[in-house]
GUVO-785384 format. One line per 10 residues: number of its first residue (from 1); their letters; for each residue x, y, z of C-alpha. Coordinates in steps of 0.5 Angstrom, whole numbers, plus 500, padded with zeros to 3 digits. Layout:
REM GUVO-785384
NUM> A> X/Y/Z | ...
REM end
This chain:
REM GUVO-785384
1> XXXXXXXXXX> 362/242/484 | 364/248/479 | 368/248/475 | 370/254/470 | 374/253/463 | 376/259/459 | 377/260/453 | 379/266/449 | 380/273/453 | 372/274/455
11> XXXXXXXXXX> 369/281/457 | 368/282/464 | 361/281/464 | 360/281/473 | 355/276/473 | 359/271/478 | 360/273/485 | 365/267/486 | 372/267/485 | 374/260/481
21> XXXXXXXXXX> 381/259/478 | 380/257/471 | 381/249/470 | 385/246/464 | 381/241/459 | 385/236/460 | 388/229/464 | 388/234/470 | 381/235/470 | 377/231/475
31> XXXXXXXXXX> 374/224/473 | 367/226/474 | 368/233/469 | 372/229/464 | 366/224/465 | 361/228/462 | 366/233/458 | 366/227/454 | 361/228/452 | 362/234/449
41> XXXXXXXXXX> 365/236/442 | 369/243/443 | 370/248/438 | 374/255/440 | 378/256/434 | 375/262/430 | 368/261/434 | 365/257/439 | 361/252/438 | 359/246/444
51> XXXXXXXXXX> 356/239/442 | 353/234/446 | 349/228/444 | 342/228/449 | 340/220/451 | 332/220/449 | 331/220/457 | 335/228/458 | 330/234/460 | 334/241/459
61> XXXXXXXXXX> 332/246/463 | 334/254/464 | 334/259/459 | 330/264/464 | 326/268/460 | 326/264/453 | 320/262/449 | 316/255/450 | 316/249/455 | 319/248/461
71> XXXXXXXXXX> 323/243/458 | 327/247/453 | 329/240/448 | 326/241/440 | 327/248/440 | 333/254/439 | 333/259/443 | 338/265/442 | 340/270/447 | 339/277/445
81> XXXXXXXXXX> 336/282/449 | 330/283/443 | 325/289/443 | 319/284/440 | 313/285/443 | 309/278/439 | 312/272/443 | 309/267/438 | 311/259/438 | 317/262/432
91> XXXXXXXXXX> 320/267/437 | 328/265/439 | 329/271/443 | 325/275/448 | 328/280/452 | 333/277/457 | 338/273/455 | 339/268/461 | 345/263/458 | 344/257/463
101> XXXXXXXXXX> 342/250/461 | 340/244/466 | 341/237/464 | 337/232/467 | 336/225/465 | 342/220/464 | 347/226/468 | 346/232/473 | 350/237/471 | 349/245/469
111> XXXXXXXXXX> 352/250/463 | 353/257/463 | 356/260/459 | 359/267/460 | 358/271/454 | 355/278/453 | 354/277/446 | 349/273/441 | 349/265/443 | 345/259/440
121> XXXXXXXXXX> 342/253/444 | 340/249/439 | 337/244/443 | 334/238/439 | 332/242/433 | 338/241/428 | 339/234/430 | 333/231/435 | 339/229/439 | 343/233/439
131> XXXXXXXXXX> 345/240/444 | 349/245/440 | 351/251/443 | 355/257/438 | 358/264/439 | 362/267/434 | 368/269/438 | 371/263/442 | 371/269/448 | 367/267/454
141> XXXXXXXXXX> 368/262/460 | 363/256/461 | 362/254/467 | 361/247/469 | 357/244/474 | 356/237/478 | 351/236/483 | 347/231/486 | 339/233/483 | 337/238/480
151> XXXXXXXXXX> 336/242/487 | 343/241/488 | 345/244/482 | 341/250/482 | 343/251/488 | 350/252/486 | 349/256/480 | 345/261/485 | 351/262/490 | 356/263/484
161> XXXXXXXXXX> 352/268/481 | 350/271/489 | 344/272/492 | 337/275/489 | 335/282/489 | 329/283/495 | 324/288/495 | 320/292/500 | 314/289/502 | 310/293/499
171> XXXXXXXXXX> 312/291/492 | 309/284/493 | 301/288/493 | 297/289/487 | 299/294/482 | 294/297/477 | 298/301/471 | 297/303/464 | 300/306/458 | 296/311/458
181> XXXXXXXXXX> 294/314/465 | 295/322/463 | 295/326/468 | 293/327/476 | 284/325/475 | 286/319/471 | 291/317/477 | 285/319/483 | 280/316/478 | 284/309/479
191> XXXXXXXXXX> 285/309/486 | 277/311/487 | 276/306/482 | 279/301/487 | 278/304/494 | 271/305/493 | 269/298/491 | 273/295/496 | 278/292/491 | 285/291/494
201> XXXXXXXXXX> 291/296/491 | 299/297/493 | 301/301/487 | 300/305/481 | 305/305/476 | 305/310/471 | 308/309/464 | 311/315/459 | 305/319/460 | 308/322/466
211> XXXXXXXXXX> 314/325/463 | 315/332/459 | 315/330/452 | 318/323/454 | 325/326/458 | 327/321/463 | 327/324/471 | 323/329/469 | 315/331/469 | 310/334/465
221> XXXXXXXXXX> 308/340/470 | 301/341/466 | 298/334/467 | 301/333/473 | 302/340/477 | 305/337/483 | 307/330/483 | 309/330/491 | 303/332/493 | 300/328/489
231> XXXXXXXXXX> 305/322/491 | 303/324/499 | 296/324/497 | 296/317/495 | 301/314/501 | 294/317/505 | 290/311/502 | 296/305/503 | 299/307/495 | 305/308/491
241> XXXXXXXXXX> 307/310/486 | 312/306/480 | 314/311/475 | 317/308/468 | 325/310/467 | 327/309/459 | 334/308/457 | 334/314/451 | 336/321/453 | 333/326/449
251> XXXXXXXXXX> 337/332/445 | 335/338/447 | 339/344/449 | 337/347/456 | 335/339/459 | 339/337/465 | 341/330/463 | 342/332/456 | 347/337/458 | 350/333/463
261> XXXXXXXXXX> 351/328/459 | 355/331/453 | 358/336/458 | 362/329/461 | 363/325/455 | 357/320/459 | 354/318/452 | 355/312/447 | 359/314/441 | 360/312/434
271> XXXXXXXXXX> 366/310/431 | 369/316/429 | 369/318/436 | 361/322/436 | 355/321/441 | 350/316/437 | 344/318/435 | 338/313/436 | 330/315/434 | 326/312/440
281> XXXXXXXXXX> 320/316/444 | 323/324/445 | 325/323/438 | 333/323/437 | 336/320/443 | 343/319/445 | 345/313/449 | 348/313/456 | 354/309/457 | 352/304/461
291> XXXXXXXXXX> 358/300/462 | 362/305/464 | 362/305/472 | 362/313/472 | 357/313/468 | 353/309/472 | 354/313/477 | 352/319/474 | 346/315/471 | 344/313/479
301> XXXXXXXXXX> 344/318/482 | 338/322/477 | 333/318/480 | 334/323/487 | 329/328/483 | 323/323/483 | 325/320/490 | 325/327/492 | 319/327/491 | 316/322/494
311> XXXXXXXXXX> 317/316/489 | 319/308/492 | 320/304/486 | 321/305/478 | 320/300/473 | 326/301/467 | 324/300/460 | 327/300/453 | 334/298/455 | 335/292/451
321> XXXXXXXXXX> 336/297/448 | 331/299/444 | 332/303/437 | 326/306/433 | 331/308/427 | 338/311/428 | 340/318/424 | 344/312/420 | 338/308/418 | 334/314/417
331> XXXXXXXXXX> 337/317/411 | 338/310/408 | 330/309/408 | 329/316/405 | 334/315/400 | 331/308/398 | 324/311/396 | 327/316/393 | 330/310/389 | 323/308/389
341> XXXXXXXXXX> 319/314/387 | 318/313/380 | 313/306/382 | 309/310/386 | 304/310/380 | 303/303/379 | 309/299/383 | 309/292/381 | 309/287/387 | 317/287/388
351> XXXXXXXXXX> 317/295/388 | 311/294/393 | 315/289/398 | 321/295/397 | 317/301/399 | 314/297/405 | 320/294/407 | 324/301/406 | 323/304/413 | 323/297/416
361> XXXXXXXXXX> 329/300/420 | 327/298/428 | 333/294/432 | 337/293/426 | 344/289/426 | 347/294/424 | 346/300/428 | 348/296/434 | 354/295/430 | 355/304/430
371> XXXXXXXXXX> 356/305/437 | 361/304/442 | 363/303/449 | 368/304/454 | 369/298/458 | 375/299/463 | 379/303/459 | 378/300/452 | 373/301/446 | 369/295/444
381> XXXXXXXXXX> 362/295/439 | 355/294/443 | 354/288/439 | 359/284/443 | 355/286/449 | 349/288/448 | 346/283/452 | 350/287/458 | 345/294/457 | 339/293/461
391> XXXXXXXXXX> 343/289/466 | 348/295/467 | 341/300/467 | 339/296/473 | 345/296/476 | 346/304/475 | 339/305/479 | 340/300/485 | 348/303/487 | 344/311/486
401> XXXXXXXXXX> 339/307/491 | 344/305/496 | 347/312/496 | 340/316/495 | 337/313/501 | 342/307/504 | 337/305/509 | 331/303/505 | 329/298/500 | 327/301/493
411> XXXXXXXXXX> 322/297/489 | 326/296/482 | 325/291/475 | 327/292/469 | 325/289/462 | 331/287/459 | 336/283/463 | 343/278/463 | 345/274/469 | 347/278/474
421> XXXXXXXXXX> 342/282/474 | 338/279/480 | 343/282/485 | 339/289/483 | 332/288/481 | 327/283/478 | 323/284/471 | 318/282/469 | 317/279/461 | 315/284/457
431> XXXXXXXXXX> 310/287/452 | 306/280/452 | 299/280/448 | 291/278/451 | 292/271/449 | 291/264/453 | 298/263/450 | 300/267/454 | 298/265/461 | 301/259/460
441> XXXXXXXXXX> 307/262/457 | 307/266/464 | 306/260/468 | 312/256/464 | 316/261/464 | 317/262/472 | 322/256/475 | 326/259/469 | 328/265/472 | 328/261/478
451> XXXXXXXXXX> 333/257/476 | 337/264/473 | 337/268/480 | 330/272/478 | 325/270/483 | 321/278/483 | 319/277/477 | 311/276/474 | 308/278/467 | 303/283/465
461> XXXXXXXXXX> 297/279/468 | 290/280/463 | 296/282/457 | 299/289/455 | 297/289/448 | 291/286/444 | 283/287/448 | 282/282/454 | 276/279/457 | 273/277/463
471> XXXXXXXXXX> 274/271/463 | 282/271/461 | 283/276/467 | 280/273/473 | 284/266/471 | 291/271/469 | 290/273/476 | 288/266/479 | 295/265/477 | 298/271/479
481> XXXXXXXXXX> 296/272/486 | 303/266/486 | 308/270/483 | 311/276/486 | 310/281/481 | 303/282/480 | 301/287/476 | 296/289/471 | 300/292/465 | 295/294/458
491> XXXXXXXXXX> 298/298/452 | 295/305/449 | 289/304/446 | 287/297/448 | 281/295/453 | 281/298/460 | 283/292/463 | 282/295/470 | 279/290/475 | 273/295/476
501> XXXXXXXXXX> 271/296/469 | 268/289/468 | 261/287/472 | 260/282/477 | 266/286/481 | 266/281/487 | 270/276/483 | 276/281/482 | 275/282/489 | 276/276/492
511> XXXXXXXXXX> 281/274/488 | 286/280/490 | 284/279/498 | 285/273/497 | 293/275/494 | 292/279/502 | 290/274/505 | 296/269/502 | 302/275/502 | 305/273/508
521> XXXXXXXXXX> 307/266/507 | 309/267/500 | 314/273/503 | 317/269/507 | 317/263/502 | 321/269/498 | 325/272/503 | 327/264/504 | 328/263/497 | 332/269/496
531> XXXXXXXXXX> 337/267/503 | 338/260/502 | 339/260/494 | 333/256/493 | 327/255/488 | 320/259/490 | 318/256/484 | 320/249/482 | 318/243/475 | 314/238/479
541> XXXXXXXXXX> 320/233/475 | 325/236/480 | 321/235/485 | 319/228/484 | 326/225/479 | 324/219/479 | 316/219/477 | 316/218/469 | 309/222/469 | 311/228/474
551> XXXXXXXXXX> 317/229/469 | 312/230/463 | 308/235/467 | 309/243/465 | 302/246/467 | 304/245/475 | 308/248/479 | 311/246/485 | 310/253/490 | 315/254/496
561> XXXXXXXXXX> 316/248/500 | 308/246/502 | 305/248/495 | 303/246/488 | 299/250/483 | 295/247/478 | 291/254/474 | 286/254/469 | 289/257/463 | 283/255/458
571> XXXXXXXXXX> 278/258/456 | 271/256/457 | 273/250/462 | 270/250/469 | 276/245/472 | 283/242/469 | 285/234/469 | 291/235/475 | 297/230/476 | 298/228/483
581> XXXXXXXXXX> 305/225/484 | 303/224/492 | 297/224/496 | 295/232/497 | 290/237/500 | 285/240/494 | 284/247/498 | 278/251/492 | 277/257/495 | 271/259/493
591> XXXXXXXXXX> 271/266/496 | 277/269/499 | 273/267/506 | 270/260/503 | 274/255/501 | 273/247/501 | 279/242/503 | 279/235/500 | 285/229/501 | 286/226/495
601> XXXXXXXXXX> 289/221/494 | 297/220/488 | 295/220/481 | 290/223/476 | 284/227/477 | 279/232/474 | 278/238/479 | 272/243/479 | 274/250/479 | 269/256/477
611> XXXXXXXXXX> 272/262/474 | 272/266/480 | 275/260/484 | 283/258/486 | 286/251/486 | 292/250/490 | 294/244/493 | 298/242/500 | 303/237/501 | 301/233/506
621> XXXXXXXXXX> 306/234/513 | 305/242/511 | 300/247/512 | 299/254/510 | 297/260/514 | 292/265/511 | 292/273/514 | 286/275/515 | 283/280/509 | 286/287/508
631> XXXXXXXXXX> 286/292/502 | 294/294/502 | 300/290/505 | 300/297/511 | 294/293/513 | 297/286/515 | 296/282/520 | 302/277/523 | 298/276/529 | 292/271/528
641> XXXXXXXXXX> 292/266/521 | 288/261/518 | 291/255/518 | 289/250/513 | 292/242/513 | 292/236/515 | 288/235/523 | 292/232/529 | 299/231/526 | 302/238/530
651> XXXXXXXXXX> 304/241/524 | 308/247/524 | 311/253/520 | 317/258/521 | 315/264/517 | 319/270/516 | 317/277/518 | 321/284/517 | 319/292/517 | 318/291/510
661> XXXXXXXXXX> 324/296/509 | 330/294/512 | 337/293/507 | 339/286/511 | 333/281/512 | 338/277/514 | 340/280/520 | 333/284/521 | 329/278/520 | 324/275/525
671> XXXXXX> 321/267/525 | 314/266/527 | 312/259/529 | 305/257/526 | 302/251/529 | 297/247/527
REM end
């Protein structure tokens, strides 16, 4: 049951897709509601805050893309849209701000709270038994959901927000990308990389590298003299190329966008009615309106000169959005030195930290407090919905796609992101670093943006900053082989972290056929996930409610309805201690051709696993089916599996298939039996 209480006059954010009437807080309300509204205390005066008091054996899951555990309890988290590329244990806000919390414990129920703005969870780190949740405007609706279990829950919270955004089935391929590909040698060097030594590759996406002078839906003519050529060239060896949109439109005269933009009134403005200038790639930049439906439409459609050209998918970035300076800050950081420059000679350590923290000027408050927007006719200040930008950004490519090539699905993910995004694209978790931290973060983080609706998600396997190793790689992609998005993403001046840089190259090989050899099964998993508003990705608490021990277990996964993931993400370790809450198969491949099967029985157990093996396990009374080994998903083979279960029992598997293209895989789609 959902419930929507409204408090205030909200911003209309489009993050729900069902039509529920606004209830009343009082006798009226149902008695369960009131039950657990009972627990709350509510404040909507001049703020928003909402209290409740946790019972020591409460979990709360959800947040999507927030920091930690799992299970959110001991932390706070804050959602704004951040542009922070150093994900440690004291970071509130990532780059997504996704307002949806789980109580699981002495109730089920579900919190959603629509707000485009800044809002706190305080969950258990004021108080340890205490959830607060605060705004400062008492403008936004909460969404209260009661359910059975926790499955029950989010099942409901995916109906109201609609139906997960599905990309081609190309999209579920390998993708090698760099910020640093130059021009078209370092595109066929990459490709030959891969194809001559027989490692797997879908995609190569291209960062700012390939823009003239980093202006969006344009291409440096010297580094890459003919990008359709280049685009046909590479589809002749099963490639697709994903170029990087950012958020900022560069000032210059005579630039298309620019002009078109200005000419129209389609940018951001300041209080006195003047297009805002922000600092980020090009230099001075203005920001399209994203909130503003005509200027969406107009945005969209810019993507049809890159689609011309033979592109199928785009990763939008920077549109928290991101701010380098503004022309206010700027001016504010010089006239501070100058202040400062009778130190320079001998400044004192005061003087020191005021120089050093002069041109602090990134993503600051207060230039998200210059500019405006126009949202149905009314100006309102980015700050109070700046959580909405990268969604909207998304929403913009996704409508230009429906009208530039209405029949054909499109591969798009965004960085930055709200509730509601995920009917247009997925994301993938941002500028993360080569740590082990990290991969575990990674494997935490995807039954949360499950939960949110995102299910095309992944990280930036091997880590975009910092240098990787060997040996964090092949387990990152162990991991990643699951995860829908799988790239391998690393930053300018980092280690090159392509899969053929690194001797003993069968070990990367295997693991990518591998990621082949399982595609069908978790395209079908996904597309399934996507239909029915499920889970690809699920706690092991949700799966098994009742075991005190699975409910405390954070480093495994339960995958689709027939797999558990249990990934190695320590260093130096050649296996990990596992938790079985039933009895299971143990499947390590040793290859993407060998493996071995091993019953085990519920309880805890040490399994071996080298660093170039992957660990799954089976649920008993399911099987998984393994295509034969191919190079790029044009490869497939839905014609003859490997089926891997337990013998004798007449186990079956009803796994989806399409075109890979179509718009509707609801009415497209096709089922294959596989039987064991």
């Amino acid at each position: 049951m959902i419930q929507k209480y409204r408090f205030g006059t909200p911003i209309n954010t489009d993050a729900v897709v069902q039509d529920i009437p606004s209830a009343p807080m009082d006798k009226k309300d149902s008695e369960e509601n009131q039950s657990i509204l009972s627990l709350a205390e509510i404040n909507a005066a001049d703020h928003f805050t909402l209290t409740i008091k946790m019972q020591a054996q409460d979990a709360v899951y959800g947040l999507g893309e927030a920091n930690r555990g799992i299970n959110k309890r001991g932390y706070r988290y804050v959602s704004h849209c951040n542009d922070d590329p150093n994900h440690t244990e004291e970071k509130v806000s990532l780059y997504g701000a996704h307002n949806f919390i789980l109580f699981a414990g002495s109730k089920f129920f579900g919190l959603f709270f629509d707000y485009p703005s800044d809002i706190c969870f305080d969950i258990g780190y004021t108080t340890q038994d205490t959830l607060t949740v605060t705004a400062d405007e008492a403008n936004l609706d909460v969404y209260l959901i009661t359910g059975a279990d926790a499955y029950d829950i989010i099942h409901q919270f995916r109906q109201l927000i609609g139906k997960s955004y599905i990309p081609p089935l190309w999209a579920f391929g390998y993708i090698q990308s760099r910020w640093g590909y130059k021009n078209e040698e370092d595109i066929r060097r990459v490709a030959a990389g891969y194809r001559d030594n027989g490692i797997p590759l879908d995609s190569i996406s291209m960062d700012i590298d390939y823009m003239d002078h980093y202006k969006d839906f344009t291409v440096d003519l010297e580094r890459f003299p003919n990008l359709s050529a280049l685009s046909a060239e590479m589809k002749e060896q099963g490639l697709h190329f994903i170029p990087i949109i950012d958020a900022g439109v560069k000032i210059e005269s005579g630039y298309n966008a620019y002009e078109d933009g200005v000419k129209n009134n389609y940018f951001c403005k300041r209080a006195d009615g003047t297009d805002f200038v922000a600092g980020v790639w090009p230099g001075k930049t203005h920001f399209p309106d994203m909130l503003d439906q005509n200027v969406r439409k107009w945005f969209g459609l810019q993507y049809k000169s890159l689609i011309d050209q033979g592109i199928e998918g785009f990763w939008n970035d920077m549109n928290e959005p991101a701010i380098f300076y503004s022309e206010e800050g700027l001016a504010a950081a010089f006239e501070k030195m100058e202040e400062l420059e009778k130190f320079k000679d001998n400044p004192d350590l005061n003087a020191f930290w005021a120089m050093r923290d002069a041109f602090n000027i990134s993503n600051l408050q207060k230039d998200y407090e210059r500019f405006y927007h126009n949202v149905d006719g009314k100006k309102v200040r980015h700050d109070k919905v700046h959580n909405l930008y990268g969604f909207n950004m998304t929403r913009a490519a996704a409508e230009g796609f429906d009208e530039i090539c209405p029949e054909k699905r499109m591969l798009l993910f965004s960085r930055s992101s709200y509730i509601g995004m995920h009917r247009y694209g997925g994301i993938w978790t941002g500028d993360n670093q080569s740590w082990w931290s990290h991969l575990l973060l990674n494997i935490k983080m995807m039954p949360s943006l499950n939960m949110c609706g995102f299910l095309y998600s992944g990280a930036d396997l091997g880590g975009f900053g910092s240098h990787t190793t060997r040996d964090l790689l092949l387990r990152w992609l162990a991991f990643g082989i699951f995860t829908p998005l799988m790239r391998n993403h690393a930053a300018l001046g980092t280690r090159e972290q392509e899969c053929y840089q690194f001797e003993g190259l069968e070990d990367f090989r295997n693991i990518l056929k591998l990621r082949y050899r399982l595609l069908p099964y978790l395209y079908s998993e996904y597309v399934k996930a996507a239909l029915n508003d499920t889970l690809l990705f699920a706690p092991l608490a949700f799966e098994y409610p009742e075991d005190a021990v699975a409910r405390e277990v954070e480093d495994q996964l339960m995958l689709g309805e027939g797999l558990m993931l249990a990934p190695v993400y320590q260093q130096n370790t050649t296996g990990r201690h596992v938790y079985l809450p039933e009895p299971m198969l143990f499947v390590l491949f040793h290859t993407s051709e060998e493996y071995t099967v091993t019953p085990m029985p519920a309880g805890h157990h040490y399994i071996p696993c080298g660093l170039a093996e992957v660990p799954l396990f089976i649920r008993c009374g399911r099987i998984l089916p393994l295509a034969p080994s191919c190079e790029c998903t044009a490869q497939l083979d839905y014609t003859s599996f490997t089926v891997l279960g337990e013998e004798g029992k007449g186990l079956s598997y009803s796994m989806y298939t399409d075109d890979g293209y179509t718009k509707h895989p609801e009415r497209d789609g096709k089922y294959l039996t596989i039987t064991k």
